[in-house]
C-alpha positions as CSV (number, residue, x, y, z in Angstrom):
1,X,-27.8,8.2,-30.1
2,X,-27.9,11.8,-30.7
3,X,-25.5,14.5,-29.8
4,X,-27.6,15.9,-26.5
5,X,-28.1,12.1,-25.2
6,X,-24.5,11.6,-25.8
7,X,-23.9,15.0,-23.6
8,X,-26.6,13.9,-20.9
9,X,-25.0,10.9,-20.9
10,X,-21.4,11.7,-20.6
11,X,-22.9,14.1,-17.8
12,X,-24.5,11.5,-15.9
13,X,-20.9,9.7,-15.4
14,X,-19.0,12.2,-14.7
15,X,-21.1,13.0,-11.9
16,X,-21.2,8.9,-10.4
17,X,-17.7,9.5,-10.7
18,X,-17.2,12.8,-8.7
19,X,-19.9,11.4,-6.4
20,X,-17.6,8.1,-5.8
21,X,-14.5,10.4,-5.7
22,X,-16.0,11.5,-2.7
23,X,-17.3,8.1,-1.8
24,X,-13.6,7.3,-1.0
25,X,-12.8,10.0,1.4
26,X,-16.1,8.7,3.6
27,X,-14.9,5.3,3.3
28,X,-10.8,5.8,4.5
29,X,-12.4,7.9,7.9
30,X,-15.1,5.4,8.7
31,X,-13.2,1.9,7.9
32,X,-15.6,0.8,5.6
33,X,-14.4,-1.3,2.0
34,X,-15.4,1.6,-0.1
35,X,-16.8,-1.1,-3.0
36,X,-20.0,-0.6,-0.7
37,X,-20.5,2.9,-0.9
38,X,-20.2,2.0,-5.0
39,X,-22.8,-0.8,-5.0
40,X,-25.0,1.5,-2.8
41,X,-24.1,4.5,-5.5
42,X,-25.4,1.9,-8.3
43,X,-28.8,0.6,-6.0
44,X,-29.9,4.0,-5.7
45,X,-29.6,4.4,-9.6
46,X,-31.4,1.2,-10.3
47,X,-34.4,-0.4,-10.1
48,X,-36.5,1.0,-7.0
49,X,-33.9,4.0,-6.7
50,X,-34.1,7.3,-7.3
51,X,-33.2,7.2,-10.8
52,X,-34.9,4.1,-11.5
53,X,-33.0,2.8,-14.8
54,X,-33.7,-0.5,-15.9
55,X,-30.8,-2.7,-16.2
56,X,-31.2,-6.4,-17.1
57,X,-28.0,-7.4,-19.3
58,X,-26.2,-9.4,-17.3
59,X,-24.1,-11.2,-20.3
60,X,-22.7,-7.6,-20.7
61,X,-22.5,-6.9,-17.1
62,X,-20.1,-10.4,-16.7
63,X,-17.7,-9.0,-19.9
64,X,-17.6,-5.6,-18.2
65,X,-16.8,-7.3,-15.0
66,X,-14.2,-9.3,-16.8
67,X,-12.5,-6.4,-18.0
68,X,-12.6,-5.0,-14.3
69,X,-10.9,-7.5,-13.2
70,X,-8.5,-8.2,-15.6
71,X,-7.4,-4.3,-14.7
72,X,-7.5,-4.8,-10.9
73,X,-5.4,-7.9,-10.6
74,X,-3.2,-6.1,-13.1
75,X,-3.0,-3.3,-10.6
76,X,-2.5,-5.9,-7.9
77,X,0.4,-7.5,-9.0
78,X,2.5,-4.2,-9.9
79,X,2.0,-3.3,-6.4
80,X,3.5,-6.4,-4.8
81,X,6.6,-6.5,-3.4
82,X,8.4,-9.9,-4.3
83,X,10.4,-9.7,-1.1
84,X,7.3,-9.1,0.8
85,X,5.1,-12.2,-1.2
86,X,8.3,-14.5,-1.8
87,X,8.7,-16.3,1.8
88,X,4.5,-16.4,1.9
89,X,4.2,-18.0,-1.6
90,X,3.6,-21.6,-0.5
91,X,0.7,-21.0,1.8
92,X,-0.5,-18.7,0.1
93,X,-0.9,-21.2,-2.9
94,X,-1.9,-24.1,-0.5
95,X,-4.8,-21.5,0.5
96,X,-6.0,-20.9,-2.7
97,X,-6.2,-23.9,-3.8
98,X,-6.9,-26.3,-1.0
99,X,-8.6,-23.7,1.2
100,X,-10.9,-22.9,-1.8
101,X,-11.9,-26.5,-1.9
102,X,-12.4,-27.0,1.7
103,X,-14.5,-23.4,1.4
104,X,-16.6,-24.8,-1.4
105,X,-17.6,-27.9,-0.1
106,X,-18.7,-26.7,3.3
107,X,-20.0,-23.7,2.3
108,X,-21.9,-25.9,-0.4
109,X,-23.1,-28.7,2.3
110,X,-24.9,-25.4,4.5
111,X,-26.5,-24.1,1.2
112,X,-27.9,-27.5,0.7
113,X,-28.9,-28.9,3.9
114,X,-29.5,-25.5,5.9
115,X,-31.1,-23.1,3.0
116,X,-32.5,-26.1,1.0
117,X,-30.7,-25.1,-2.3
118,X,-30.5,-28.0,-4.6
119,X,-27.0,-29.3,-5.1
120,X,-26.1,-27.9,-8.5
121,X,-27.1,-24.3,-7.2
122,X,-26.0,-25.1,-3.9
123,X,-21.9,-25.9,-5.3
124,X,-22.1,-22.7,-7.4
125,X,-23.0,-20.5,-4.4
126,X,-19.9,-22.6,-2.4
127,X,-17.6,-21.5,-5.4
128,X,-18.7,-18.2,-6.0
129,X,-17.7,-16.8,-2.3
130,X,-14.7,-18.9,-2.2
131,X,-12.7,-15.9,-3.7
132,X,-11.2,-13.5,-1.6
133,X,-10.8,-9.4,-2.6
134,X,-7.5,-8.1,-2.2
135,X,-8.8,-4.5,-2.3
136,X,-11.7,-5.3,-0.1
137,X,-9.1,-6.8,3.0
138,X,-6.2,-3.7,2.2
139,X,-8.3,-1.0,2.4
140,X,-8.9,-1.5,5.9
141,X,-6.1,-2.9,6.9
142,X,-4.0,-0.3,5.1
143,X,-2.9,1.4,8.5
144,X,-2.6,-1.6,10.4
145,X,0.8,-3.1,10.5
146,X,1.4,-6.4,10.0
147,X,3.9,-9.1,10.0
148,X,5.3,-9.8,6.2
149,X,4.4,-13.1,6.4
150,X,0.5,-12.8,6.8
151,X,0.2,-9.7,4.4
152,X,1.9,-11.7,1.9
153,X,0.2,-14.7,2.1
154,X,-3.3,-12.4,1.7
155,X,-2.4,-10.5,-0.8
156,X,-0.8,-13.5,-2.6
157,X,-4.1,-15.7,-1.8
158,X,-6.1,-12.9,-3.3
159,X,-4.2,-13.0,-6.5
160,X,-4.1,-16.3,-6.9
161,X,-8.0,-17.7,-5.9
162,X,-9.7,-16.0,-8.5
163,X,-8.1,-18.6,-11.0
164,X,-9.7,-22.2,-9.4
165,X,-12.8,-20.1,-8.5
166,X,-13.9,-19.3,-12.0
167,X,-12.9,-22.9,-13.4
168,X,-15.5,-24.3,-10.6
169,X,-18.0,-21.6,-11.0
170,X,-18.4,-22.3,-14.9
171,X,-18.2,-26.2,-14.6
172,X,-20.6,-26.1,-11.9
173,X,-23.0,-23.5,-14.3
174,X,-22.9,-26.4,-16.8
175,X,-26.3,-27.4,-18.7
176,X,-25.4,-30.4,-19.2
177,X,-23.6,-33.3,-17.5
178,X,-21.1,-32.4,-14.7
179,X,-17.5,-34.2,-15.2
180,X,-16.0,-36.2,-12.8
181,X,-14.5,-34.4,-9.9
182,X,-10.6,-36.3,-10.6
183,X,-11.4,-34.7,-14.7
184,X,-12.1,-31.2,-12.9
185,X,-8.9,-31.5,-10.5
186,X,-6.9,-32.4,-13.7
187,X,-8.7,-29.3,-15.5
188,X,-7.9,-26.7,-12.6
189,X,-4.5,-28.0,-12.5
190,X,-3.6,-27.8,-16.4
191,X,-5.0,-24.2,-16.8
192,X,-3.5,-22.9,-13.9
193,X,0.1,-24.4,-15.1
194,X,-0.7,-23.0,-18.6
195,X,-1.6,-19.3,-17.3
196,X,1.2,-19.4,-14.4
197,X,3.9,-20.0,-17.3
198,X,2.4,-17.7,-19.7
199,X,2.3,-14.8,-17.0
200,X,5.8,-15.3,-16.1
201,X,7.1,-15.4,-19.9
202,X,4.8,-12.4,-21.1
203,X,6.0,-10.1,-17.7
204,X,9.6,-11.4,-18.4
205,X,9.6,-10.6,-21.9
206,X,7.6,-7.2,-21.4
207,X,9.9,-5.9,-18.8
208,X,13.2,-7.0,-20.8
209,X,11.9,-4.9,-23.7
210,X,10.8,-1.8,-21.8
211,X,14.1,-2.0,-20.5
212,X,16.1,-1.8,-23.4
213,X,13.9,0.6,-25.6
214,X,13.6,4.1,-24.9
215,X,10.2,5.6,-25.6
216,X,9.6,8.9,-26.9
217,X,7.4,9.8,-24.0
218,X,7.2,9.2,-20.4
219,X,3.8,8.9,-20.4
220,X,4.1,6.3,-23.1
221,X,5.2,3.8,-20.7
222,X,2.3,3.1,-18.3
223,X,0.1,2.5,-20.6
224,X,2.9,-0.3,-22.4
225,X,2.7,-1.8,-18.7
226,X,-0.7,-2.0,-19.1
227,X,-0.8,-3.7,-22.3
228,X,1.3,-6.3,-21.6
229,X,-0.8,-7.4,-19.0
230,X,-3.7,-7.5,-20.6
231,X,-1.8,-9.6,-23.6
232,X,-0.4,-12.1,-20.3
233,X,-4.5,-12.1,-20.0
234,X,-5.6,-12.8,-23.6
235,X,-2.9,-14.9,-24.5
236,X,-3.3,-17.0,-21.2
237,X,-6.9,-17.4,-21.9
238,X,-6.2,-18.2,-25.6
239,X,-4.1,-20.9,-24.7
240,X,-6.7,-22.9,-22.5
241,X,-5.3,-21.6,-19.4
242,X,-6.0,-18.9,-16.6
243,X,-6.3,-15.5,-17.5
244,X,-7.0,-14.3,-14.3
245,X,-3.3,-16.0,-13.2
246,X,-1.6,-15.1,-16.3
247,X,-2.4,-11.1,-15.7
248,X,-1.7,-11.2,-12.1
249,X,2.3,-12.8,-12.2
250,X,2.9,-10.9,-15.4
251,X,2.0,-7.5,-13.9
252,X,3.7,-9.0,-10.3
253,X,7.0,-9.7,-12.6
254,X,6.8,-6.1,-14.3
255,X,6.0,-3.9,-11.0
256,X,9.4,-5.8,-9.8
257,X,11.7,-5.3,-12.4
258,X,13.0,-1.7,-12.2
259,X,11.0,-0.4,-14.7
260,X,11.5,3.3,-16.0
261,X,9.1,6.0,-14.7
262,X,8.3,2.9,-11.9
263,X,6.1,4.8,-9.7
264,X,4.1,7.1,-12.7
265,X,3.4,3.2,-13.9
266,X,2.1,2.4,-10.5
267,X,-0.3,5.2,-10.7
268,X,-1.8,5.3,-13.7
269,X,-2.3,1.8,-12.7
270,X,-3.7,3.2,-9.5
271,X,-5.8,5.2,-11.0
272,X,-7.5,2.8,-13.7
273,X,-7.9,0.2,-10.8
274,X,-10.3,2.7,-9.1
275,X,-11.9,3.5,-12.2
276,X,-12.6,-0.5,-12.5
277,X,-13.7,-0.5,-9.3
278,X,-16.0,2.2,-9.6
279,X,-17.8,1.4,-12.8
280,X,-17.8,-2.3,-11.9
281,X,-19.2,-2.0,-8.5
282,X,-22.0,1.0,-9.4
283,X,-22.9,-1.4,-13.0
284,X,-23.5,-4.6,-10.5
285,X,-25.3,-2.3,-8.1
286,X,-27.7,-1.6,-10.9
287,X,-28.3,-5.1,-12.2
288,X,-29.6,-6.2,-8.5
289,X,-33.7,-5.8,-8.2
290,X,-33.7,-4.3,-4.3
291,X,-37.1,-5.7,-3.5
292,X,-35.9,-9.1,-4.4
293,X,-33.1,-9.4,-1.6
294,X,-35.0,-9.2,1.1
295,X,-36.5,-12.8,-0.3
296,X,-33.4,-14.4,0.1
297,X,-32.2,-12.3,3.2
298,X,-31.7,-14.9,6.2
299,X,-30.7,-17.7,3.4
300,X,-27.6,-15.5,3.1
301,X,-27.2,-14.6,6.5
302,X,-27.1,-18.6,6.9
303,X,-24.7,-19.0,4.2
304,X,-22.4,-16.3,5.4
305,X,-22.1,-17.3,8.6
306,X,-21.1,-20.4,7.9
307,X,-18.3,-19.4,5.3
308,X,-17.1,-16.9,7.8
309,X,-17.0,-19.3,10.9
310,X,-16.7,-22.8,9.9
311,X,-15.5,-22.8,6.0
312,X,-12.9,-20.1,5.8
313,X,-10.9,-21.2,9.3
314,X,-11.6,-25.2,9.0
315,X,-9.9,-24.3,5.1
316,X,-7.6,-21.6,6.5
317,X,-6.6,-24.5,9.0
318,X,-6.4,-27.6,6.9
319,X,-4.8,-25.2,4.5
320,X,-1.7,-24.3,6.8
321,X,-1.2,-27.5,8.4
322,X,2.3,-27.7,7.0
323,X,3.9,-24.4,7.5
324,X,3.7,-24.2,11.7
325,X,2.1,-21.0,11.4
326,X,0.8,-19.4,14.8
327,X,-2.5,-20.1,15.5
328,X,-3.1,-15.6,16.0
329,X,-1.9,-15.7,12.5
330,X,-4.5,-18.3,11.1
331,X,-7.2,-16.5,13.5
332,X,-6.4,-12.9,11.5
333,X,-6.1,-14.9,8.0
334,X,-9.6,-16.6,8.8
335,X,-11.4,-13.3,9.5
336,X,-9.5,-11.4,6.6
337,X,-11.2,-13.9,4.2
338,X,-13.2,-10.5,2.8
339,X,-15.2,-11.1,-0.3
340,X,-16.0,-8.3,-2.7
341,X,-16.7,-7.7,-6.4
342,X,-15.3,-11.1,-7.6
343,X,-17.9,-13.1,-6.1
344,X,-20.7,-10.5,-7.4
345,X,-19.4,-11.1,-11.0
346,X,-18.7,-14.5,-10.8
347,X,-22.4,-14.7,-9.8
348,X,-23.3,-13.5,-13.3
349,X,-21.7,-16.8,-14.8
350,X,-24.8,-18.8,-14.2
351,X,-27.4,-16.3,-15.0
352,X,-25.8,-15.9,-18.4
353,X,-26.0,-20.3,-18.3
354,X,-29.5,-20.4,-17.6
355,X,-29.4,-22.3,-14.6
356,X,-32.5,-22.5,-12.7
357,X,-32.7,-20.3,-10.0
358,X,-29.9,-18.4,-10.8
359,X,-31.4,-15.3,-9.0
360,X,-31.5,-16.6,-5.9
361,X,-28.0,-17.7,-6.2
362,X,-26.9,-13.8,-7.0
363,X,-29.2,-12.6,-4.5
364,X,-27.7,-14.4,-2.4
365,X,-24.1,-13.5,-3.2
366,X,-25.2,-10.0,-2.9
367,X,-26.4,-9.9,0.1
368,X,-23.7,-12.2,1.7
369,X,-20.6,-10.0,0.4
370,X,-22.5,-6.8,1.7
371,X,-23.7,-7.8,5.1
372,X,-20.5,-10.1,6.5
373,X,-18.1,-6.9,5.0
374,X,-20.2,-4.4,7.2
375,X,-19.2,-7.3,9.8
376,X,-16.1,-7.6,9.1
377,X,-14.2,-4.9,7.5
378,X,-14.6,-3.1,10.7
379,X,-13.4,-5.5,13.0
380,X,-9.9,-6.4,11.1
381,X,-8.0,-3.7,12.5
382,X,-9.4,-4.5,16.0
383,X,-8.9,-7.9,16.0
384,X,-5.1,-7.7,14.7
385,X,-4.5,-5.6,17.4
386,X,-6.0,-7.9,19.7
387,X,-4.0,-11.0,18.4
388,X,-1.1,-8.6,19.3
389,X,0.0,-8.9,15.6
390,X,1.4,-5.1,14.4
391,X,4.7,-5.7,12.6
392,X,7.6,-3.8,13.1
393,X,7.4,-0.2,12.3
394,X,9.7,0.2,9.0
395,X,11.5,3.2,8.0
396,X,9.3,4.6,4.6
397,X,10.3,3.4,1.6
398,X,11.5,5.8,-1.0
399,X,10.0,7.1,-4.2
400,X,12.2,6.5,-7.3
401,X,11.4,6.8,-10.8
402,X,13.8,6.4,-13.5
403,X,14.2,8.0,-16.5
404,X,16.5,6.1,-19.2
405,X,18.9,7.9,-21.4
406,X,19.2,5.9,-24.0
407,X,22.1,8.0,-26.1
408,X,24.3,8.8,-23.3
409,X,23.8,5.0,-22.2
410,X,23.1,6.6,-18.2
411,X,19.8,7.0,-16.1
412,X,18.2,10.0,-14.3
413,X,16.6,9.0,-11.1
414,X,14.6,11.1,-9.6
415,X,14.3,10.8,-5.5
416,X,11.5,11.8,-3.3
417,X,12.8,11.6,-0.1
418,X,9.2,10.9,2.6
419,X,8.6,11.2,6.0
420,X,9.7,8.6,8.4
421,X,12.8,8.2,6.0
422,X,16.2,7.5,7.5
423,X,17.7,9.6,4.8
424,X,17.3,12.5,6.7
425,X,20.3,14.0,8.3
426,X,22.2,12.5,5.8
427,X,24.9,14.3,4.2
428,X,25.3,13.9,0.2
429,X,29.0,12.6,1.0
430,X,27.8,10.2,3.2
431,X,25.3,8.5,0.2
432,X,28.9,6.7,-0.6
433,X,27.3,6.2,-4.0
434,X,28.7,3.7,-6.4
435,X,31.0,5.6,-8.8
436,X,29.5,6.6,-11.9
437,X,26.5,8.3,-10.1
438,X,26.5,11.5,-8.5
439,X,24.0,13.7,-6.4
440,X,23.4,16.8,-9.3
441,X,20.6,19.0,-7.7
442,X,18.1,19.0,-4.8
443,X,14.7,20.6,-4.9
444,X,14.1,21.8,-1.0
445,X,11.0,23.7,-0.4
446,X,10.4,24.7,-4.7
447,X,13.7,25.8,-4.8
448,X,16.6,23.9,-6.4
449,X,20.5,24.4,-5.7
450,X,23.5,22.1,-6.7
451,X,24.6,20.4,-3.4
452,X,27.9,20.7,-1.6
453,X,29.3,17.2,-0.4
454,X,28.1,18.3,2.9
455,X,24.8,19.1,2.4
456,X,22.6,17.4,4.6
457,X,19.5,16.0,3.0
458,X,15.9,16.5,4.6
459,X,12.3,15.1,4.7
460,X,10.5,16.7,2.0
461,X,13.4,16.9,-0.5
462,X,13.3,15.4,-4.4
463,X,17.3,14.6,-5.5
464,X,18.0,14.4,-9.0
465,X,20.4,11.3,-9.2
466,X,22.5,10.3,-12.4
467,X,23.8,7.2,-13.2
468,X,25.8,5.2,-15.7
469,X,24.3,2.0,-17.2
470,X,26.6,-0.4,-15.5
471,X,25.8,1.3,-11.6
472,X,22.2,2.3,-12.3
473,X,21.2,-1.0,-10.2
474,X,23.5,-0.5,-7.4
475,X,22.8,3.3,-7.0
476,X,19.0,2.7,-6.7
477,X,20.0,-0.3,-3.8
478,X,22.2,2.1,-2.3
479,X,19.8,5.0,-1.6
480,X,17.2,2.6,-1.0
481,X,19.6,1.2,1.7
482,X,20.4,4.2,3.7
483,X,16.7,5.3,3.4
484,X,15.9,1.9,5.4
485,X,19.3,2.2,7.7
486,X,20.9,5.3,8.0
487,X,24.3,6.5,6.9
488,X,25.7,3.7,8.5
489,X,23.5,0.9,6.5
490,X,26.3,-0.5,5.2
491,X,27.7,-1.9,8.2
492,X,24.2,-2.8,9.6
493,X,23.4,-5.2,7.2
494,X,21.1,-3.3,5.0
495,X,22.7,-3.6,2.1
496,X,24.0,-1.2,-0.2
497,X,27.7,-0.3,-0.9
498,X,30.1,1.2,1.8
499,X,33.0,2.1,-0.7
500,X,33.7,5.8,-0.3
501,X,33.9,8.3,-2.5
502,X,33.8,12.3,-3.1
503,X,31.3,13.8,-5.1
């Protein structure tokens, strides 16, 4: 490759970039999963589109997609709140692993019988849209609130599926003869053990370090995070387990364990998430031949309708049979069942096999995950609202990133203080902070100023908080406290400590 290709092509993507930049903005106003406006970004550069490039590789395209996804779960994960997912981990598990099979084999029984797919081709399509899209189901139900319960058991669900989905997809891709389905039970459940502990010791041990060792850089530590899970990944994988499991509790484990700089390792997280998302979307966008969907249109129209209507609730149901959860909850978990890139890549696993008619299975998958989330994305926020299901309105949470000191054996936290945040009004004395930490400066409007005891704090306002090692913990629960409850969140049970001090 020569210099000027090199230009033309660095060119080219950092104008699908900008393009999907803007992509984003059209997607939040008009409710739409933006990973559409991506694949549609990637259709017109392919084959029949404007640009018309030839893309063909779909090996590649699968490691590519890999990599993707081993950055979005990663992304995933930090962003959970464990107090959130904790009470929703049970059915979310049951979901992912008994919903998935309940998905697969219905969804495998209406390829077979109702499209005519044979039944090898016919189980892989069943697996491949048995995985749900976190991303996919948040971004439209991002303003929506909802109780804990069922936005921890999707989120949770989402994490989780991609694990038994790919073990099915790649035994069902086989060649040659297909185990026994108590062998594949034992498989699904030994990797997943394997990857689960491995995740859990990898984000124990990563966050334990970055704990204890200063960097020389701020920005150092983001991209640490983001090594360690992909180790949880390769080492998970390495060791005959889940990957896919492995990255997602060890970057779950990290993104709740107090991490310095906390929310800078959230978004560069953020940020490389979208940049997965992008690239992954636009690249699978490109490897689909437009003039070969409309082939396999209705089949997927069959397909997907039966997923969305009978699979996903009958599994949904069967699923949550032991947890007494309201049937509005089950109806809003059945219709958030959103599919999204996953499926798309995971549709690449037999086309790299060589299974017959392995086109028609990811035109099929194509055009399912595209027409039932132009259905459905839509509609979440609707129904929710119909099912009467907005959660409580909660006070925002606040913004706090830490900064250790490793010499003076203290902590700067920095405080962004939002909107909607019970903090305001508050005076500095009334923070009753643990001693050893103290209120130092306030940044109000670009200006900063020392506060007085009785300086009241406002919306809008960024406090510079130091800490000793030994209170660093409880100063962070106490402002978090009386952003959630007020200066009197002590007493009202929001935790935090109510031992008064001057500062």
């Amino acid at each position: 490759m020569t210099v000027h290709q090199l230009n033309e092509l660095l060119l080219v993507c950092a104008l699908v970039l900008l393009v999907a930049v803007a992509a984003v903005r059209i997607s939040s106003r008009s409710g739409l999963p933006s990973l559409l406006l991506y694949l549609g970004i990637g259709v017109a550069m392919g084959q029949d589109g404007l640009l018309d490039v030839k893309w063909d590789n779909a090996g590649l395209t699968q490691v590519i997609g890999y990599a993707a996804l081993v950055v979005i779960l990663a992304e995933g994960g930090l962003s959970t709140k464990w107090k959130e997912v904790k009470p929703a981990l049970p059915a979310a598990a049951a979901l992912a692993t008994v919903g998935v099979a309940v998905s697969v084999g219905v969804t495998a029984a209406a390829a077979h019988y109702l499209v005519g797919l044979e039944w090898q081709p016919a189980l892989i399509v069943g697996a491949v849209v048995s995985s749900t899209d976190a991303a996919a189901v948040f971004s439209v139900l991002r303003k929506v609130p909802l109780p804990s319960r069922v936005t921890g058991a999707l989120e949770a669900e989402s994490g989780f599926n991609d694990a038994p989905v790919v073990i099915l997809v790649v035994a069902f891709s086989s060649t040659g003869p297909m185990d026994s389905w108590y062998v594949l039970v034992g498989d699904i459940a030994l990797e997943l053990a394997i990857g689960a502990a491995v995740g859990l010791a990898t984000g124990w041990l990563g966050a334990f370090g970055l704990r204890r060792v200063a960097l020389p850089a701020s920005g150092l530590y983001p991209i640490a995070v983001m090594a360690i899970a992909v180790v949880a990944y390769a080492a998970g994988a390495m060791a005959h387990g889940s990957g896919f499991l492995a990255v997602y509790l060890a970057s779950m484990v990290l993104g709740n364990s107090k991490l310095p700089h906390a929310p800078a390792n959230r978004g560069f997280a953020e940020g490389l998430g979208w940049l997965a998302q992008i690239g992954m979307f636009v690249l699978l966008g490109l490897l689909v031949s437009p003039h070969e969907l409309l082939r396999d249109f209705w089949a997927a129209v069959v397909v997907g309708l039966m997923l969305t209507v009978v699979a996903r609730p009958v599994g949904v149901f069967i699923s949550l049979l032991p947890f007494r959860i309201p049937w509005q909850e089950q109806v809003l978990m059945s219709w958030a069942g959103l599919r999204g890139a996953v499926p798309i890549i995971f549709a690449t696993i037999p086309m790299v096999s060589g299974i017959e008619g392995n086109d028609r299975i990811f035109n099929i998958v194509f055009v399912l995950v595209v027409v039932y989330t132009l259905v459905q994305g839509p509609t979440l926020p609707w129904l929710a609202k119909r099912l009467r299901l907005g959660g409580p309105t909660e006070a925002a949470d606040l913004g706090i990133e830490s900064a250790p000191l490793e010499r003076l054996r203290g902590h700067l936290l920095s405080v962004a203080i939002p909107e909607g945040s019970r903090m305001h009004g508050v005076e500095v004395a009334e923070l009753r902070l643990p001693p050893g930490s103290a209120v130092t400066l306030v940044v109000r409007d670009g200006k900063s100023f020392v506060p007085l005891p009785a300086t009241a704090l406002r919306h809008g306002d960024e406090l510079l908080v130091v800490a000793t090692d030994p209170v660093r913990d409880a100063a962070e629960q106490r402002l978090r406290a009386v952003a959630q409850g007020g200066k009197l969140a002590g007493w009202l049970g929001t935790g935090g400590t109510t031992r008064r001090r001057s500062l």
